[in-house]
C-alpha positions as CSV (number, residue, x, y, z in Angstrom):
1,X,-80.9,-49.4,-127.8
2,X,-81.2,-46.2,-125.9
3,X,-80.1,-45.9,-122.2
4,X,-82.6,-44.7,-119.7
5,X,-81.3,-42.5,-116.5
6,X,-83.6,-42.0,-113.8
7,X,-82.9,-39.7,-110.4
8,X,-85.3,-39.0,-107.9
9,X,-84.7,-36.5,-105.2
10,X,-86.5,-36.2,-101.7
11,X,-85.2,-32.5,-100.8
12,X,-84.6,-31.5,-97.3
13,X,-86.8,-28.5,-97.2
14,X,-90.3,-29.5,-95.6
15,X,-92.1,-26.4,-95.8
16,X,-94.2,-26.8,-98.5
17,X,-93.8,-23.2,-100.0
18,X,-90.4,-23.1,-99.4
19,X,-90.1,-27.0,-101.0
20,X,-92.2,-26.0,-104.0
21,X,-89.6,-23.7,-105.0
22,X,-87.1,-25.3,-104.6
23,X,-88.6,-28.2,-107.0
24,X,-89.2,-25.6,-109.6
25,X,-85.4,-24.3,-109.2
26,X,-84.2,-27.3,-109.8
27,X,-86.5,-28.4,-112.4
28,X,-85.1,-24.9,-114.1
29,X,-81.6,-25.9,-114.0
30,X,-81.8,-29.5,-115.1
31,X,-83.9,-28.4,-118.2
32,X,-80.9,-26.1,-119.4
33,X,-78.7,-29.1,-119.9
34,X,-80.0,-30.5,-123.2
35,X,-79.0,-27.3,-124.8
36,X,-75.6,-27.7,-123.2
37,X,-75.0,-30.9,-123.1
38,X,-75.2,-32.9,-126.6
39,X,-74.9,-36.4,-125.2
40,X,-78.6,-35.9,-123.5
41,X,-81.2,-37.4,-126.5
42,X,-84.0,-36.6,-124.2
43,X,-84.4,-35.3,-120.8
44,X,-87.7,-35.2,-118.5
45,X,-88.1,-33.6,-115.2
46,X,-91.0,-34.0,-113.1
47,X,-92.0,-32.8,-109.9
48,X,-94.3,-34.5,-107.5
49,X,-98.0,-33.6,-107.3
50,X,-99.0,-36.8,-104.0
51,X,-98.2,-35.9,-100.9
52,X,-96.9,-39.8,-99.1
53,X,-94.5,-40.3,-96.4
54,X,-92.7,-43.1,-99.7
55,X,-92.5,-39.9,-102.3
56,X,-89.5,-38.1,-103.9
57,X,-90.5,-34.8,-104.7
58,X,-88.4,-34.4,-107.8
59,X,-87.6,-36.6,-110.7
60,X,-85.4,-36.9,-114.0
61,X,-85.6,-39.2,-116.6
62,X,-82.9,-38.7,-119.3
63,X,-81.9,-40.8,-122.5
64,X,-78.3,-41.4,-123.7
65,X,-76.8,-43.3,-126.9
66,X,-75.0,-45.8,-124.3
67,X,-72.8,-45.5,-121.1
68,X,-70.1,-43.8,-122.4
69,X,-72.8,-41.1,-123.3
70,X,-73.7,-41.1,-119.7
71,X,-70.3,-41.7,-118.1
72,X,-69.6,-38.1,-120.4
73,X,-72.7,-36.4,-119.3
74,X,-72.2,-37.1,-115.5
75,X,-68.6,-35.5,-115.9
76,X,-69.4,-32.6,-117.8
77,X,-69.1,-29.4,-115.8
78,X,-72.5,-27.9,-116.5
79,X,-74.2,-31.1,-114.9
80,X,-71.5,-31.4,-111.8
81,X,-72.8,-27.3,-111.6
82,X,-76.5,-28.2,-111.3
83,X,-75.5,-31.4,-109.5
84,X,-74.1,-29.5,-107.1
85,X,-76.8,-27.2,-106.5
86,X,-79.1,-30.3,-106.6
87,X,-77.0,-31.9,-103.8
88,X,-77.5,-28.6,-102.1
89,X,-81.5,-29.3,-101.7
90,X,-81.9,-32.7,-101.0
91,X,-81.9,-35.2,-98.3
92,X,-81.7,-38.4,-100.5
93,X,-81.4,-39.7,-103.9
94,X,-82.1,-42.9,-105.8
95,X,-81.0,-43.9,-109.6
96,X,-81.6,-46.5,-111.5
97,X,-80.1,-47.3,-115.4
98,X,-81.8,-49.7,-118.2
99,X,-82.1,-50.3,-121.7
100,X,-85.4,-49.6,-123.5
């Protein structure tokens, strides 16, 4: 079984220029993580395209071997970087974990 990681952001910014950018930064920085990170199988970023009062504007889905490949991914220092930046942007945040 593989685990499944999903984050979704709603970021702070609500100018829609300024917001779009800002999904596309940080779309740019989670995609360099695979190549740094070797506990990531598979990562996925999206970025919202529906304007809804309900919507996240960014969102990541990732697959890991198990926990402890997510428990080491979420300590590495190249992720706490980008999650730091992340942080940085948004005004919420929701995860959820499974098995597929």
């Amino acid at each position: 079984m593989t685990l499944r990681h999903i984050v979704s952001w709603k970021l702070a910014e609500t100018d829609p220029e300024l917001n779009r950018q800002q999904r596309r930064a940080i779309a740019d920085a989670l995609e360099t993580l695979p190549a740094l990170i070797p506990e990531i199988l598979r990562l996925e970023v999206g970025s919202n395209i529906r304007e809804s009062d309900t919507a996240h504007d960014v969102v990541l889905v990732a697959d890991y071997a198990d926990e402890a490949a997510l428990d080491a991914y979420i300590v590495h220092p190249e992720h706490e970087k980008v999650a730091a930046f992340v942080r940085g942007l948004a005004a919420s945040r929701v995860s959820v974990d499974y098995l597929v």
